[in-house]
N, C-alpha and C positions, 0 to 999 in steps of 0.2 A: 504494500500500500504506500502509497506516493505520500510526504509529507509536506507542508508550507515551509519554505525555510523564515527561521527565529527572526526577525527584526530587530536592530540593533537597542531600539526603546525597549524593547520585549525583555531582550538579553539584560542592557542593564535595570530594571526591574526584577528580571528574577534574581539578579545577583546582590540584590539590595536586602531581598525579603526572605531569600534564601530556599525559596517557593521551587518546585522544579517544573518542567513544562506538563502542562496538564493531558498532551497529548502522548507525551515519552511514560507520562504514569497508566493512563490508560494502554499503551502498547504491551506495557510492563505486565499488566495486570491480563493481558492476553492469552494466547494460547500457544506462545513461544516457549521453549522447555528453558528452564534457570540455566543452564552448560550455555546453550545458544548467547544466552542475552549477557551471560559472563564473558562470553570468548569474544561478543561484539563490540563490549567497551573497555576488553582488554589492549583490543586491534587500536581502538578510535583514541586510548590514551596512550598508548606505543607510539600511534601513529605521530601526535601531538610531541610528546617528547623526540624523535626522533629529525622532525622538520625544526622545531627550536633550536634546540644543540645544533644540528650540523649547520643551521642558519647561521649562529651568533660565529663558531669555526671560520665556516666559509667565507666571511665577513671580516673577520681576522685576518685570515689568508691575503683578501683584495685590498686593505686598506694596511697593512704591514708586514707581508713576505719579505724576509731577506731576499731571497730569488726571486720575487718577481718587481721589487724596489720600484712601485707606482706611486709617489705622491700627489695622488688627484682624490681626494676623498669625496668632495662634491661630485666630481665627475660618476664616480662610481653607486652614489647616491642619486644623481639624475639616473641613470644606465637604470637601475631597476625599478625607478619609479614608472619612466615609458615603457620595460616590460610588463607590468602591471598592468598599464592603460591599453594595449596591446590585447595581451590575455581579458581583459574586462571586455572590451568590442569583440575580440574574436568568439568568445562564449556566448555573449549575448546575437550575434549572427546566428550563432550553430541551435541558440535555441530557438531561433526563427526559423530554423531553415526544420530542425528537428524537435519541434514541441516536445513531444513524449517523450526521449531519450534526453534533455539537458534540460536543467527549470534555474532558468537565469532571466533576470528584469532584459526586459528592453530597454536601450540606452539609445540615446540623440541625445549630440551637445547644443546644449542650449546657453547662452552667451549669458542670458538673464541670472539663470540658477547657478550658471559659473561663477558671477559678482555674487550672489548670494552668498553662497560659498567660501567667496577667497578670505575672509577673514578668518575662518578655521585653518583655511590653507596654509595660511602664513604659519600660525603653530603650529601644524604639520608638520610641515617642514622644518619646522624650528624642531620637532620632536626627532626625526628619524635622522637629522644631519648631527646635533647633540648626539643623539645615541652613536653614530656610524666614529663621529671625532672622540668621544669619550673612548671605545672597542678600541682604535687607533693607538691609543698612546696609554692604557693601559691595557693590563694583560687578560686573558680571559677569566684567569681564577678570581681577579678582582673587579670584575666587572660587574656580578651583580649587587657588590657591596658599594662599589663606585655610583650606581644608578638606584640607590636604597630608599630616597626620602621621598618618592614622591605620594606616600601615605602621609606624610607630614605636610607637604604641599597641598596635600587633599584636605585636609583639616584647615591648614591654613586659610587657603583661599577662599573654603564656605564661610568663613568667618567674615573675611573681607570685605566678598564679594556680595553673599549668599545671607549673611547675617544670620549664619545657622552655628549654634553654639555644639562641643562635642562632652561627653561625658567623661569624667575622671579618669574612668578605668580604661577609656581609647586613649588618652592623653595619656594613660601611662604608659603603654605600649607604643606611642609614639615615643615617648620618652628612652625606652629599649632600643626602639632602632636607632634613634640619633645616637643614643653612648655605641649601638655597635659599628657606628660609619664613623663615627670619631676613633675608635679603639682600630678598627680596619686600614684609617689612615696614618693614625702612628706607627700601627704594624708594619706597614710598607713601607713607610720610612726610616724606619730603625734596617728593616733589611736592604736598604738603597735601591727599592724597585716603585718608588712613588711617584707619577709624574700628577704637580698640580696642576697643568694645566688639563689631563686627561679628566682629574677629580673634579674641577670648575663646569668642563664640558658635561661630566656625568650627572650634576647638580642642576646646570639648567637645561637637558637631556627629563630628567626629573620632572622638573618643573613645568615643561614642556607639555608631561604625559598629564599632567594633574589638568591644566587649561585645556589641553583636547579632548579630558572626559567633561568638563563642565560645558564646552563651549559646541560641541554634538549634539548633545539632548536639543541643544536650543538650532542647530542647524537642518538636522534631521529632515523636520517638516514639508525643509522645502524640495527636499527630495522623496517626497511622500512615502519619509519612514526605510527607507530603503538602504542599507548599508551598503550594499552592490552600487548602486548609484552614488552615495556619499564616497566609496572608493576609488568610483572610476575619474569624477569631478576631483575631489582632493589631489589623486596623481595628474590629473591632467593640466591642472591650476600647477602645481610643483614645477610640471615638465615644463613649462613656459618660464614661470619666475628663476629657474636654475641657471635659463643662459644668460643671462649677463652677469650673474654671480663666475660662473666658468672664465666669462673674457674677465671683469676683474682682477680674478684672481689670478689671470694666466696659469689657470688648468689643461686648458684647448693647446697653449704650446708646450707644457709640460707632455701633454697625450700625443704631439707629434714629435716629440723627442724619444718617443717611448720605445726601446728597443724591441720587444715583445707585441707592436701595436700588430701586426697581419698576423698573430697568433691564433691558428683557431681554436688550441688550448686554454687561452685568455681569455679570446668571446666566448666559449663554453663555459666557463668560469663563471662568468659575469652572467651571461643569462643564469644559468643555476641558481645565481643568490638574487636573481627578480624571480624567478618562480620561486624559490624559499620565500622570499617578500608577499606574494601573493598567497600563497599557500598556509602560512601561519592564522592570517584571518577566518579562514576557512576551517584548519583543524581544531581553533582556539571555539569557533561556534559549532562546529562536530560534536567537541569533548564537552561544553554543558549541556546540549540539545540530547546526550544522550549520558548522561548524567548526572550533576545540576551543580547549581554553582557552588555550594560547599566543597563539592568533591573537585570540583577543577579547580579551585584555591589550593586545596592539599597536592593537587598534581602539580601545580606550577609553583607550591612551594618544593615539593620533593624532586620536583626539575632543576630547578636552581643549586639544589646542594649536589646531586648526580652531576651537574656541569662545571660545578666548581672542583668535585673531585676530578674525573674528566680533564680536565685543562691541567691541573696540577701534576698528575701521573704524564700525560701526554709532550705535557712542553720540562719533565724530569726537575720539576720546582720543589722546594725545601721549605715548609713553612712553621712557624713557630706554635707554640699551644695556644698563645693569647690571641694571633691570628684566625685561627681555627674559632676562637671564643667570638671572635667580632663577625663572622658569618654565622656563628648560629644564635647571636644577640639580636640580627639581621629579621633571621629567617623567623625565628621565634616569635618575635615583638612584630613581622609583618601577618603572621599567621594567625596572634591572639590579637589581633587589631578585626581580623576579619568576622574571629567568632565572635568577640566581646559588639561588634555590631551587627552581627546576625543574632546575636538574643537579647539585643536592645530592639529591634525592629519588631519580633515574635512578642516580646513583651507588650511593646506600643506600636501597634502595625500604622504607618503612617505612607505619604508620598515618597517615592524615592527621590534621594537627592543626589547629585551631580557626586557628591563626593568619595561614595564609598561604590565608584565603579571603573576604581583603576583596573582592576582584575580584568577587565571584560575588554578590555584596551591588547592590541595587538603584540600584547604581551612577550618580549622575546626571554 
C-alpha cells in the first residue's frame, strides 16, 4: 500500500510531541509479522547511519585530502547543491512521466516563490557552507562536538525571537552541552589539534541550523507545505547566490589551476557527496516515518558516537579520557535535552515551536 510522504510541518510536529505517524501505527498494528517490521526498520536505520557517516567522510575527503589538495570549499559546496537541484527536476519528470512507480511533487520555478524563499536561503546557505568550512579544518572525531550548541541556539533564539521561555531542567542540559564543547575545546588544544577558526565556523555552522529550523515552519507555506519543493527552491536560490561568492573569492581560478580538474575520479567524487546531500533528507524522513521521532533522536545520537569512534580508529588518533568525557557530556546533555522536552510537551500538550526541531533538520 502506497503511503503520502510526511511533510516537513508534519515531521516537525511529531518530533515536538513525540507522537508517531498515525499511519506507521496503524500499518504497525496490521497484518505484517513482528520479524518483517523489525528487519524493515532495521534496513531504514542502517540505511540512515550509513548515508550520514560516509557523507560527513566523503566531505572530509573533498574539502581536505592531502592527495587531492583542493582548496575551493565553496566550490564544492555549490557542486552539490546543483546536484540536488538536478536530482529534484529529474525525479519530479520521472514522476510525471511514471505516476505509479515515483511519488515526487511536481516542480516549476517560479520566480515569485523563489523571492519568497530567498531569505531562508541565505541561512541555508549560511548552514551547509558553516558546516562544509567547520569539517575543513577540523577533524572528523571532533566534528560533532565542534557543531554541538545548536540546542542552545534553539533555546536561545525562542527566547529572543519567539519570546518563549525554557524550563530549568532543558536549561540544564543545555548547560551539559556547553561544559562538554568547552571541555572538547581544551581537549584539543592541550593535544595541539585545535583549529579556532574550524571551532568559530562550527559555532555559527550551529547557529545557522537553529535559524533554519525556526525560519521553515514560517516559509513552508509558500510552498504548500512541501519539503521536496522547499529543497529544490533553497538549492536553486544557493546555486545562483554561490557564483559571485566563487569569482570573489577566486575559487573559479583556484579550480582551473586544479591538477586533478579532467578527473573522472574527482567528478565521481563530487557527485557522490551531492547525492549523499540529497539522500540524507530523505533517509533522515525514512527513519521517523517508520519509527518516530524519539527513536530517530536515539539513532542520531548513537550515530554521532559510532562516527566519532569511526574517525578516530580510521585517521589512527590518540585521544585522552577527558576528551572522551566532552563527547559524551555532548551527547548526553543533547539526548536529555530531547526527553526532558518530550515529557514537558506529554505533560502540557501544546503548539509546536520552532525550537525543539533541530533533530528533524538534515541532520549530518
Amino acid at each position: 500500500m502506497n503511503r503520502a510522504p510526511l511533510k516537513r510541518s508534519r515531521i516537525l510536529h511529531m518530533a515536538l510531541t513525540g507522537a508517531s505517524d498515525p499511519s506507521a501505527e496503524a500499518e504497525a498494528n496490521g497484518e505484517k509479522p513482528f520479524l518483517l517490521r523489525a528487519l524493515r526498520i532495521a534496513l531504514v536505520v542502517s540505511l540512515y547511519w550509513v548515508t550520514s557517516i560516509s557523507m560527513v567522510f566523503l566531505n572530509k575527503y573533498l574539502l581536505d585530502s592531502p592527495s587531492l589538495r583542493l582548496d575551493t570549499p565553496i566550490f564544492v559546496t555549490f557542486y552539490q547543491c546543483l546536484v540536488t537541484t538536478l536530482l529534484c527536476k529529474g525525479l519530479s519528470a520521472l514522476a510525471a512521466c511514471c505516476p505509479g512507480a515515483v511519488d515526487f511533487p511536481s516542480l516549476r520555478l517560479d520566480l515569485r516563490v523563489a523571492r519568497s524563499v530567498l531569505p531562508l536561503s541565505v541561512v541555508f546557505i549560511g548552514m551547509i557552507t558553516f558546516n562544509n568550512l567547520c569539517l575543513k579544518y577540523v577533524g572528523v572525531a571532533f566534528y560533532n562536538v565542534g557543531r554541538s550548541l545548536t540546542t542552545v541556539f534553539n533555546v536561545l533564539l525562542s527566547y529572543l525571537l519567539l519570546k518563549q521561555t525554557t524550563s530549568f531542567y532543558a536549561l540544564l542540559t543545555c548547560g551539559i552541552i556547553i561544559g562538554g564543547f568547552w571541555l572538547g575545546v581544551d581537549q584539543e588544544g592541550a593535544e595541539g589539534t585545535l583549529s579556532w577558526l574550524g571551532t568559530v565556523f562550527g559555532v555559527l555552522a550551529s547557529l545557522c541550523v537553529s535559524l533554519n529550523a525556526i525560519y521553515t515552519t514560517k516559509v513552508l507555506p509558500a510552498v504548500d507545505g512541501s519539503i521536496w519543493r522547499l529543497t529544490f527552491y533553497n538549492n536553486v536560490n544557493a546555486c545562483v547566490l554561490f557564483l559571485p561568492l566563487l569569482l570573489l573569492l577566486g575559487e573559479l581560478q583556484a579550480l582551473r589551476d586544479f591538477a586533478q580538474l579532467g578527473s573522472a575520479h574527482f567528478w565521481g567524487m563530487m557527485t557522490l557527496g551531492g547525492l549523499f546531500g540529497f539522500a540524507i533528507g530523505y533517509v533522515t524522513g525514512l527513519q521517523i516515518k517508520f519509527t518516530s521521532p524519539l527513536t530517530h533522536n536515539v539513532s542520531g545520537t548513537a550515530k554521532a558516537c559510532a562516527q566519532t569512534v569511526l574517525a578516530v580508529l580510521y585517521y589512527e588518533e590518540t585521544k585522552s579520557f577527558l576528551w572522551w568525557t566532552s563527547n559524551m557530556m555532548v551527547l548526553g546533555g543533547s539526548s536529555a535535552y530531547t526527553w526532558v522536552r518530550g515529557w514537558e510537551m506529554k505533560k502540557s500538550p501544546e503548539e509546536p515551536s520552532p525550537k525543539d526541531s533541530e533533530k528533524s533538520a538534515m541532520g549530518v
